[in-house]
C-alpha positions in Angstrom: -16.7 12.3 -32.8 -14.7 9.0 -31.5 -15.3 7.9 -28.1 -12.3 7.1 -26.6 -12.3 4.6 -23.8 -9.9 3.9 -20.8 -7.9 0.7 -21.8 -9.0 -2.7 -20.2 -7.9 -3.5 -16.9 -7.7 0.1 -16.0 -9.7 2.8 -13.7 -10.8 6.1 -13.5 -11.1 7.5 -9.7 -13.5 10.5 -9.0 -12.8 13.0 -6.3 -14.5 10.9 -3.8 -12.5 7.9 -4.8 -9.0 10.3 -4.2 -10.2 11.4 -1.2 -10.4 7.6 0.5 -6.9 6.6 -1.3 -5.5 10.0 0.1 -6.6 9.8 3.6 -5.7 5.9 3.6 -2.5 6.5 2.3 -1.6 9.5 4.8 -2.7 7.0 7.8 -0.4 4.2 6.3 2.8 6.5 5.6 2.6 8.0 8.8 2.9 4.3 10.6 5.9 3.7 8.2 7.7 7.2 9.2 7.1 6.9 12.8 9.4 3.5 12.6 12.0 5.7 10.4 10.7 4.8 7.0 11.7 7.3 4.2 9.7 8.0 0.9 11.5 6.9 -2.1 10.4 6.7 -5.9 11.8 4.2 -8.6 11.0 4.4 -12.4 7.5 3.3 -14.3 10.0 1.9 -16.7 12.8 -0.5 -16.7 14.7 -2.8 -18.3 13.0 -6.2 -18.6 16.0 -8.3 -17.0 15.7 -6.6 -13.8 13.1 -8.7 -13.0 13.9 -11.7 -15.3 16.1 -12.3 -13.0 14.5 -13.5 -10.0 10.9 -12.7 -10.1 9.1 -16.3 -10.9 7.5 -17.4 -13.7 3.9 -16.4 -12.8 5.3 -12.7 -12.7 7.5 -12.7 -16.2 4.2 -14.2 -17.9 2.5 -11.3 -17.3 4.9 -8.5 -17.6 4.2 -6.0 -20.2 7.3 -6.0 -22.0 8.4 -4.2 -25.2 11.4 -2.7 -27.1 12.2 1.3 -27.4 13.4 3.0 -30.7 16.6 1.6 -29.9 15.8 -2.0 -29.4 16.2 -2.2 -25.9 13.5 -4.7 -24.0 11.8 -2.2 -21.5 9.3 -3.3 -19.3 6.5 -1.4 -17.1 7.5 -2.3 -13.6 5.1 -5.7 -12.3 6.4 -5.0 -8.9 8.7 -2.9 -6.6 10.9 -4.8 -4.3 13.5 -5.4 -7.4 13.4 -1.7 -8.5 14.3 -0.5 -4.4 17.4 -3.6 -4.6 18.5 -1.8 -7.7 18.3 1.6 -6.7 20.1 0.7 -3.6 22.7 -0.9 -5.5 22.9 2.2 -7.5 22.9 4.9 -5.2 21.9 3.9 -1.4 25.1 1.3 -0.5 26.9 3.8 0.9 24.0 5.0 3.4 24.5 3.8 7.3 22.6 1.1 7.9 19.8 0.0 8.4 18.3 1.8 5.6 14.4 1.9 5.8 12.6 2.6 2.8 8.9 3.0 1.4 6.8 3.6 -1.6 3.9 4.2 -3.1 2.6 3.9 -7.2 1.4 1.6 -10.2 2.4 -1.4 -10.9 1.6 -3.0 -14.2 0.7 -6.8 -15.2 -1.2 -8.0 -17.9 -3.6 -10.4 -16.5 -7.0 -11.2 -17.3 -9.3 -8.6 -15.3 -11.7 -9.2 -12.3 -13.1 -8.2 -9.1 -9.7 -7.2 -7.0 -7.6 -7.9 -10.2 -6.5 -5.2 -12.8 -3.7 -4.4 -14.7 -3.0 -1.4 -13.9 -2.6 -1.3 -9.9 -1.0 0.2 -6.5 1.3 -1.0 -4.1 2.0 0.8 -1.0 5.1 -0.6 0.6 8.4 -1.0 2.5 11.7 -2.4 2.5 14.2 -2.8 5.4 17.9 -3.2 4.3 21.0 -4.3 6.5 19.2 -6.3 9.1 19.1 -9.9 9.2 17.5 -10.5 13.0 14.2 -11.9 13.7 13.3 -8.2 15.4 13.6 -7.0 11.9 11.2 -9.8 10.6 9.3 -8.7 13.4 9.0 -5.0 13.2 7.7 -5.5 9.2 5.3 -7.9 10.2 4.1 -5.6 13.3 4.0 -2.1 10.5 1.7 -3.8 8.8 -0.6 -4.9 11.1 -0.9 -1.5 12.7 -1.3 0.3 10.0 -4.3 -1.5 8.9 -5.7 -1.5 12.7 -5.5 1.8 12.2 -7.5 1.9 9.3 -9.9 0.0 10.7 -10.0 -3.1 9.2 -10.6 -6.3 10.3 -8.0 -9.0 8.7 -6.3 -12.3 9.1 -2.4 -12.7 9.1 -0.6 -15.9 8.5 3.0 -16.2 9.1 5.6 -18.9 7.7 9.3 -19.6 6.8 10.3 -20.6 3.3 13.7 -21.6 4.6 11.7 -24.7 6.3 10.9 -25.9 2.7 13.6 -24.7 0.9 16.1 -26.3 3.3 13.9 -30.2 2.7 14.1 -29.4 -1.0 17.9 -28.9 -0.4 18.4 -32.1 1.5 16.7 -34.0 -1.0 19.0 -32.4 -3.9 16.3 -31.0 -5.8 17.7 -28.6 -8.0 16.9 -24.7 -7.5 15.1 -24.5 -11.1 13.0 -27.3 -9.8 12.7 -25.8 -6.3 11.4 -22.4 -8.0 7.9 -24.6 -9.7 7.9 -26.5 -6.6 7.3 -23.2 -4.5 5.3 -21.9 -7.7 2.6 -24.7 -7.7 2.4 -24.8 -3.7 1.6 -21.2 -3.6 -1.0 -21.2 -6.1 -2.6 -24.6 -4.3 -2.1 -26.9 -7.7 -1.6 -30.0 -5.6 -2.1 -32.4 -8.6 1.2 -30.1 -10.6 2.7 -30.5 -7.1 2.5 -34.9 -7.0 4.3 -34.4 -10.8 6.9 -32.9 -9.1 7.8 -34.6 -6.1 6.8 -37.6 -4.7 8.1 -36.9 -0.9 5.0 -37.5 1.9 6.9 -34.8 4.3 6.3 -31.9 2.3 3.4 -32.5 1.7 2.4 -32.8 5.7 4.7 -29.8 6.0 2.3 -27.6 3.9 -0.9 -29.0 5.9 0.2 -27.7 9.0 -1.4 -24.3 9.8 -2.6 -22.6 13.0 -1.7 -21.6 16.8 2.1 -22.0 18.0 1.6 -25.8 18.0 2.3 -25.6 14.7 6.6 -25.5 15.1 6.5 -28.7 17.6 4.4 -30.4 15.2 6.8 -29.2 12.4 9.5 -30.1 14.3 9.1 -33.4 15.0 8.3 -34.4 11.1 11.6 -32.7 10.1 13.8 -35.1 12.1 17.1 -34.8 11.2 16.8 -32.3 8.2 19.1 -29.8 10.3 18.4 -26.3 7.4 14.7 -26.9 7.9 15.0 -26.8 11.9 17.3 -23.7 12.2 14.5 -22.3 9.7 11.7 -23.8 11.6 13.7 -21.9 15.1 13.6 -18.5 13.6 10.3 -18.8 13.0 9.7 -19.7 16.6 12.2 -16.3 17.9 10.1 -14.2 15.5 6.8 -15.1 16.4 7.9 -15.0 20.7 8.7 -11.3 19.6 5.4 -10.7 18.0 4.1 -12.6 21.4 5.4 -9.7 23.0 3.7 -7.0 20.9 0.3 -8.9 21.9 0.0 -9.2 17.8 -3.1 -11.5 16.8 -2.0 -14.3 13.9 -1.6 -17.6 13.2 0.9 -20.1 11.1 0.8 -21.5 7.8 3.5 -23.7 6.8 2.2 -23.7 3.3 3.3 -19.9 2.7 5.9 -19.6 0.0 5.0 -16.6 -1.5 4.9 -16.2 -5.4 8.1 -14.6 -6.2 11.2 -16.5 -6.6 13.4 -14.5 -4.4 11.9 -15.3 -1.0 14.4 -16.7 0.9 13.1 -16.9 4.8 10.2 -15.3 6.8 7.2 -14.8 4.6 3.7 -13.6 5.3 0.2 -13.0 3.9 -2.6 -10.9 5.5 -6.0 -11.8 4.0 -10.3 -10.2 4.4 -12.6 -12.5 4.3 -15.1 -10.0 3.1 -13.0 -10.2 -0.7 -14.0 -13.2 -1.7 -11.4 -15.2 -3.2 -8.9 -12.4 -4.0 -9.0 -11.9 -0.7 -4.9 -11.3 -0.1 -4.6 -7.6 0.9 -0.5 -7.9 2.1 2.1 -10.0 1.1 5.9 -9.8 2.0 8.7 -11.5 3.6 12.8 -11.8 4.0 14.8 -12.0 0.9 18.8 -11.9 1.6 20.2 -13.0 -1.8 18.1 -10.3 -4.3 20.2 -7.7 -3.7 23.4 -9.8 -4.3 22.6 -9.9 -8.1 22.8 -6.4 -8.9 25.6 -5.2 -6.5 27.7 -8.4 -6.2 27.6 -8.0 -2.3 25.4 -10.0 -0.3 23.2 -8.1 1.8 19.8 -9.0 3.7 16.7 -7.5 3.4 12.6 -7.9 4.2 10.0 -6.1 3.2 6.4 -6.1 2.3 3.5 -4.7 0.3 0.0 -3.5 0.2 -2.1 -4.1 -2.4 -3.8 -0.8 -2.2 -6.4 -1.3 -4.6 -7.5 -4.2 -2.0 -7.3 -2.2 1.1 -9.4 0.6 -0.6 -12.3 -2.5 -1.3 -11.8 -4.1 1.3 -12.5 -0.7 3.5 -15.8 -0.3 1.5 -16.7 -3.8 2.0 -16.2 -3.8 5.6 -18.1 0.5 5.8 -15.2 2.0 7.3 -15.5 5.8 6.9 -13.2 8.1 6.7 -13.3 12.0 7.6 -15.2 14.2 5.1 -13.0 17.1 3.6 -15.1 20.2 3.8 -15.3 23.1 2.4 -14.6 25.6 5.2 -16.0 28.6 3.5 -16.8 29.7 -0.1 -16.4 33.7 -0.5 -19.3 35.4 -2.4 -19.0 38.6 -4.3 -22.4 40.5 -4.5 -21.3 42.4 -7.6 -18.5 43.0 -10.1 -16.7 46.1 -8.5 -16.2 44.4 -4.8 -14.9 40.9 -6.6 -11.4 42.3 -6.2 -11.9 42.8 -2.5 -13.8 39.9 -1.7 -10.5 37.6 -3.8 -8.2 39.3 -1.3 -10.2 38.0 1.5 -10.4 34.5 0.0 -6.9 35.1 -0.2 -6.0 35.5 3.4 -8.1 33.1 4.6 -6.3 30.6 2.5 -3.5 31.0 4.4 -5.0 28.7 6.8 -8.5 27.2 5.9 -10.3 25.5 2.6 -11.6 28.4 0.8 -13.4 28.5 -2.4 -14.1 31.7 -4.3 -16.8 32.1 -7.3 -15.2 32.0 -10.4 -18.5 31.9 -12.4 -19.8 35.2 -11.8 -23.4 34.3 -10.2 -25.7 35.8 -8.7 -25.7 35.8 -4.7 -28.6 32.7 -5.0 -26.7 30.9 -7.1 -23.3 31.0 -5.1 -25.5 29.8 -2.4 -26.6 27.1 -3.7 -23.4 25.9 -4.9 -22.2 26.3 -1.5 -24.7 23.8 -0.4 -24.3 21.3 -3.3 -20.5 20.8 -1.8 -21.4 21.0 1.5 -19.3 24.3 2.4 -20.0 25.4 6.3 -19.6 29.0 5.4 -20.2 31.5 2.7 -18.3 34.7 3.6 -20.8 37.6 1.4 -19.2 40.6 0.5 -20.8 43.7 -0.6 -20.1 47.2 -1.1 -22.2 48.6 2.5 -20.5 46.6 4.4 -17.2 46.8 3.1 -17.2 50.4 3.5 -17.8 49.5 7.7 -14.6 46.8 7.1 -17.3 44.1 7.6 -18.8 41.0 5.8 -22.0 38.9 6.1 -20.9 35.3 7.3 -24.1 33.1 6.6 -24.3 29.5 8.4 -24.9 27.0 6.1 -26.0 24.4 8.6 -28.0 26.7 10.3 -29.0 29.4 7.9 -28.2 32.1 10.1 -26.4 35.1 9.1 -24.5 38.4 10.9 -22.4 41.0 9.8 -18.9 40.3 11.2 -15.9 42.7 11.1 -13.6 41.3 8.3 -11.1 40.4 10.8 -13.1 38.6 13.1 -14.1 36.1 9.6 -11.3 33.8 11.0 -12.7 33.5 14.3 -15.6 31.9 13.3 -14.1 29.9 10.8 -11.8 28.5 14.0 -14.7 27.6 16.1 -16.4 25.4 13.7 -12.6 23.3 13.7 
């Protein structure tokens, strides 16, 4: 026989594991839906220039790209946000705005696998479309941080404004290509790539300055006259009053550009120190010009996404629970010619509890101690006496207890365990 592996970079995830991502996910989606969010689902697959396009280098490096029987370049999607801006250009323009959207699934990069680094991973995420404000800016920013409150966790978010670079690299007629590994080496901290570059002292103060609101006065008396950079620099400041006004917790980074290429404003990174150095749990920010490339109308947009793979580690890291899913009651035929009754019963009391039924045929011993290897409350027995009285035996697993109940007092007792 061949053994036959799960490929590199990849995971299996038992039923505990789904029960954590689950639950997490249900907590997350229900933050995003109370603020309107919608569900939506893009393709696994698509064509390779859809993120060629605008993605940065560090993404298209990594892509796993290939042709189809028709020589088409394919790809398996790295990332999201460009699959939403195509679908919307595709089949959600027409939608009144603003049009609030969110997903969750794999994404796919072929990177060289570590702790908090695979290459086959989730994203759980959202995108707002139409509203170019600093409330929007503000109400991704604040989804994120509740949701992961509500999970629990305990996390660091930094908060910048690529606009405050981008508009210096502007005034200094740097051209965009040039801009692009500017951005590229200041996210990934190469500081000696960065001095090849560019030679300019102010931006590299500008990426120093990080912490409380002092930060934009600082900022803002190094940028002088560099007018782009101040209006940039301003909406950062109306953004972060609203957030004031939320009582949010964070802090600013000037140094945030993000590693994608269409980032064109308002970014943000929320990170757990308890990772290690792939600590980064969330990353998003504004980006008004991606959408522009597949529809040909220009139309703003921010978003964000989780790295759910993170979340889920950083949870464990930081022994945040969550609530066990139990067995309610597992239904116990004591021989062959009550198993039709007794699967009736399991029937109806699946109408509104977690009931599991012996499909092995075992002896009354053994169903019991299955029943306590998954941690069922309840084993509902049914035999032939009783059945002829319309009752059952309910034992107590906790307990050990046991009484004969009429059959239609079974959910009654199920209830007062809830």
């Amino acid at each position: 026989m061949k053994k036959i592996e799960k490929p590199r970079g990849t995971r299996d995830f038992s039923i505990g594991d789904m029960e954590k991502r689950e639950y997490s996910e249900r907590i997350i989606s229900e933050i995003f839906e109370n603020y309107g969010y919608r569900k939506i689902q893009t393709p696994t697959l698509e064509y390779a220039e859809l993120f060629q396009l605008k993605s940065g280098e560090e993404i298209q490096k990594h892509m796993y790209v290939f042709e189809d029987k028709k020589g088409r370049r394919l790809c398996l999607r790295p990332e999201a946000t460009a699959s939403v801006c195509r679908m919307f250009s595709e089949k959600l323009r027409s939608l009144p705005r603003p049009i609030k959207l969110y997903y969750h699934g794999p994404m796919f990069r072929y990177e060289e696998p570590q702790k908090g680094r695979y290459r086959e991973f989730w994203h759980l995420g959202l995108e707002l479309i139409g509203p170019s404000g600093p409330e929007s800016d503000a109400e991704v920013i604040s989804i994120a941080y509740e949701s992961l409150r509500r999970l629990g966790l305990e996390f660091k978010i930094e908060i910048g404004h690529l606009g405050i670079i981008r508009g210096l690299l502007k005034d200094l007629g740097i051209k965009e290509d040039i801009q692009n590994k500017i951005i590229a080496s200041i996210d990934k901290g190469d500081i000696e790539g960065l001095k090849k570059l560019i030679r300019d002292g102010l931006l590299f103060d500008l990426i120093k300055l990080k912490g409380d609101k002092g930060v934009i006065d600082k900022a803002n008396s190094l940028l002088g006259d560099h007018e782009k950079s101040i209006k940039a620099l301003n909406e950062l400041r109306e953004i972060i009053s609203l957030l004031d006004l939320m009582k949010l917790e964070y802090s600013l980074n000037l140094g945030i550009v993000r590693g994608l290429d269409y980032y064109t404003g308002m970014v943000f990174e929320i990170r757990v120190k308890e990772l290690g150095a792939q600590d980064q749990i969330c990353g998003g920010g504004r980006y008004d010009e991606l959408i522009g490339l597949f529809s040909g109308i220009s139309v703003p947009a921010v978003g964000f996404a989780f790295g759910f793979d993170r979340v889920m580690e950083a949870m464990e890291l930081q022994g945040i629970e969550i609530p066990k899913k139990q067995v309610d009651a597992v239904v116990a035929p004591v021989s062959k010619e009550v198993r039709n009754d007794a699967l009736k019963i399991a029937s109806e009391l699946r109408k509104n509890f977690i009931v599991d039924f012996d499909l092995m045929n075992r002896k009354l011993g053994k169903i019991l101690e299955y029943a306590s290897d998954i941690d069922a409350r309840y084993v509902v027995i049914v035999g032939k006496r009783d059945l002829e009285n319309d009752k059952v035996t309910v034992r107590d697993m906790k307990s050990g207890e046991q009484k004969i109940v009429e059959i239609k007092r079974i959910e009654d007792i199920l209830k007062s365990d809830k």
